[in-house]
N, C-alpha and C positions, 0 to 999 in steps of 0.2 A: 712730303709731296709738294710742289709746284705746277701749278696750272698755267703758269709763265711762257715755260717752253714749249709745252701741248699745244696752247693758245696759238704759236707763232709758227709753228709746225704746222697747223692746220690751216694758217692761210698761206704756206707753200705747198697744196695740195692742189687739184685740176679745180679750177673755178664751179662752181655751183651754186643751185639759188639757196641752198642749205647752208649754205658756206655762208653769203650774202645775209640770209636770214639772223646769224648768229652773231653781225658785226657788233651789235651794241653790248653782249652778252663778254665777248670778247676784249671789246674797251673797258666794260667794269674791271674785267681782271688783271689786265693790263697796269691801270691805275690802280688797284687795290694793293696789288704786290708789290709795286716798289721794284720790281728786279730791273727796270730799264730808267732811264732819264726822265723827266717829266717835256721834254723837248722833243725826243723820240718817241714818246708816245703820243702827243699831237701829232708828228710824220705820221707815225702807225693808224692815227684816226683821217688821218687825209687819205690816207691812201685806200681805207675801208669804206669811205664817206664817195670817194673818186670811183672807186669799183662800182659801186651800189648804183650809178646813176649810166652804166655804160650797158650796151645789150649783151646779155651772159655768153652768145656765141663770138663777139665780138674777145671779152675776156680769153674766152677759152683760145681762142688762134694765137692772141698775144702769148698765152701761155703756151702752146705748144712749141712757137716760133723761138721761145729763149730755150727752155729745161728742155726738151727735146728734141729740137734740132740745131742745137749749138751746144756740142759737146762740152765746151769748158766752163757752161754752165750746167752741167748735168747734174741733178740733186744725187745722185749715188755716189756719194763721198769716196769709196775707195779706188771709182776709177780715176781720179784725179790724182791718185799714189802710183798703184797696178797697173793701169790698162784693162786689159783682159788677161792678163797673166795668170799663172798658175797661184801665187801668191796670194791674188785677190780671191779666188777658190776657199782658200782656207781660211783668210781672215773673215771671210762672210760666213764660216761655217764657228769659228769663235764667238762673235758677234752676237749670232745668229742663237749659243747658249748662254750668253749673258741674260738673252730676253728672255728664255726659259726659266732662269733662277730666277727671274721675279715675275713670273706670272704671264710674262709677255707671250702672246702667240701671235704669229707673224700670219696675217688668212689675208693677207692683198697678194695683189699679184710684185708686188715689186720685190727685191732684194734687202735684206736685212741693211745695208748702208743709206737706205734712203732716208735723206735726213727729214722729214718729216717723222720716221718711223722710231728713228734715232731720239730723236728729240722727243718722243712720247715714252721711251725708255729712259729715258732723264727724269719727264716728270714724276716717275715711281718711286726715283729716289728723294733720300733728304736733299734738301736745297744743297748744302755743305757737299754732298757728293755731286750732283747734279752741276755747281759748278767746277769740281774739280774737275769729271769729266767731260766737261764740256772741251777743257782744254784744250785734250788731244784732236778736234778736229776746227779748231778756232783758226787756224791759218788759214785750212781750205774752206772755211766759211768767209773769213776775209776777203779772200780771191774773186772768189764769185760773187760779192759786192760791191768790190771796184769795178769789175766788169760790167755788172747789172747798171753802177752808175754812167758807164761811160757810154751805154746802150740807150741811158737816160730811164729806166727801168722803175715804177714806182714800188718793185719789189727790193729794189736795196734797202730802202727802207729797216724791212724785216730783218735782213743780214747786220747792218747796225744796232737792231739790239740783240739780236745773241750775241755781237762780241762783246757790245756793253755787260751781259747777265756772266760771259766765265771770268773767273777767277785769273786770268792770265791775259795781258793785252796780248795782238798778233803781232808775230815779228816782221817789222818792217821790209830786212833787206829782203825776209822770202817774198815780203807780196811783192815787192818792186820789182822782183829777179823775174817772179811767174807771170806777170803784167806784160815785160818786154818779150816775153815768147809767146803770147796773147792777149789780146785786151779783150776779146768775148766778142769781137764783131760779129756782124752776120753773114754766116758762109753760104757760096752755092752748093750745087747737090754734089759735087767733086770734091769742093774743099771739105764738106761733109763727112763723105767716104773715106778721105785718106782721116781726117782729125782722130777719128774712132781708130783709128789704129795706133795713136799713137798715146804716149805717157805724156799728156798734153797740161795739164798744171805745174809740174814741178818736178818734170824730167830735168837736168839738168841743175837744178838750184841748189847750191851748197849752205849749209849751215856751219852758223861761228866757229864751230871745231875743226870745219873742213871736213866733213861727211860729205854722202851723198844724202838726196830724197829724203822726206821724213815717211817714215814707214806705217804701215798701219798697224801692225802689231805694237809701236808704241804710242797710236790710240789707243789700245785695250790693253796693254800695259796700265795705262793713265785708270783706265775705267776700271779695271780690276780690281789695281790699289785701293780705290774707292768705295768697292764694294763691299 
């Protein structure tokens, strides 16, 4: 078990004084594990040290204004594969019993791909699985850290060390491919509407072999193996 990815997971969650409360609880763990850089985990105390001193409704609008209303930072990892596709139906219903095999019950309201959710079904595994699984969603974790940077986001942060903790760096040419079909600005309520409709991370981006999209089934491929 790892308390690494839980940790980071939880401060991609809706801002809260609870949340705020836990920041120091969090930097122990952080620093104790070892799974990120000692450089990134200073960023990671800036940016908990920077929250703590902002008004919590203030927090929460930033937060809504990125992960929910700009699509191609949406924390639901599969839409950044699917869309709303039939596809993504069923990979959230696989998912979905991964967490069952290890005890996991999903009682929020969100979808099994939400990476805070995700990343709390990491921490149940061994470290050694937890990074191999991380793998499979490390590109789209990438993505939406260039983005958050280029929004100036004090949450890319957190996106840099999950790619630091898997087992696999992100492939470059995808994040540069998904970057030029968006950088994660901020849209009006038109550019809004149409975004959600579409396969807006890595519709189009070809991989080394000459494929299309990375799929999500070989995320849970990845997590499977693992298990």
């Amino acid at each position: 078990m790892t308390l690494t990815l839980k940790a980071l997971g939880i401060l991609l969650t809706y801002p809260s004084a609870e949340l705020l409360t836990a920041k120091d609880e969090i930097k122990t763990v952080l620093k104790a594990e070892g799974w990120i850089s000692k450089s990134t985990v200073r960023a990671v105390e800036r940016f908990l040290d920077s929250a703590a001193k902002k008004d919590i409704y203030d927090l929460q609008e930033d937060y809504v204004a990125l992960f929910d209303r700009t699509p191609s930072l949406c924390l639901h990892m599969f839409e950044h594969v699917h869309g709303d596709s039939r596809d993504r139906g069923q990979a959230l219903v696989e998912l979905d019993t991964l967490y069952r095999e290890v005890g996991l019950e999903n009682v929020s309201d969100h979808t099994p791909d939400y990476l805070p959710l995700f990343l709390e079904y990491l921490s149940l595994l061994s470290p050694e699985q937890a990074r191999e699984n991380l793998d499979g969603a490390v590109d789209v974790i990438a993505v939406i850290g260039e983005r958050l940077k280029k929004r100036e986001s004090g949450y890319a942060v957190i996106f840099d060390g999950l790619c630091e903790a898997a087992a696999r760096k992100p492939d470059i040419n995808k994040i540069q491919s998904a970057l030029k079909l968006n950088e994660g600005h901020e849209l009006s309520q038109e550019e809004m509407d149409e975004a959600w409709e579409q396969q807006f991370a890595f519709d189009g981006v070809k991989d080394d072999n000459g494929g299309g999209c990375p799929k999500a089934d070989q995320m849970l491929k990845r997590m499977e193996a693992g298990s």
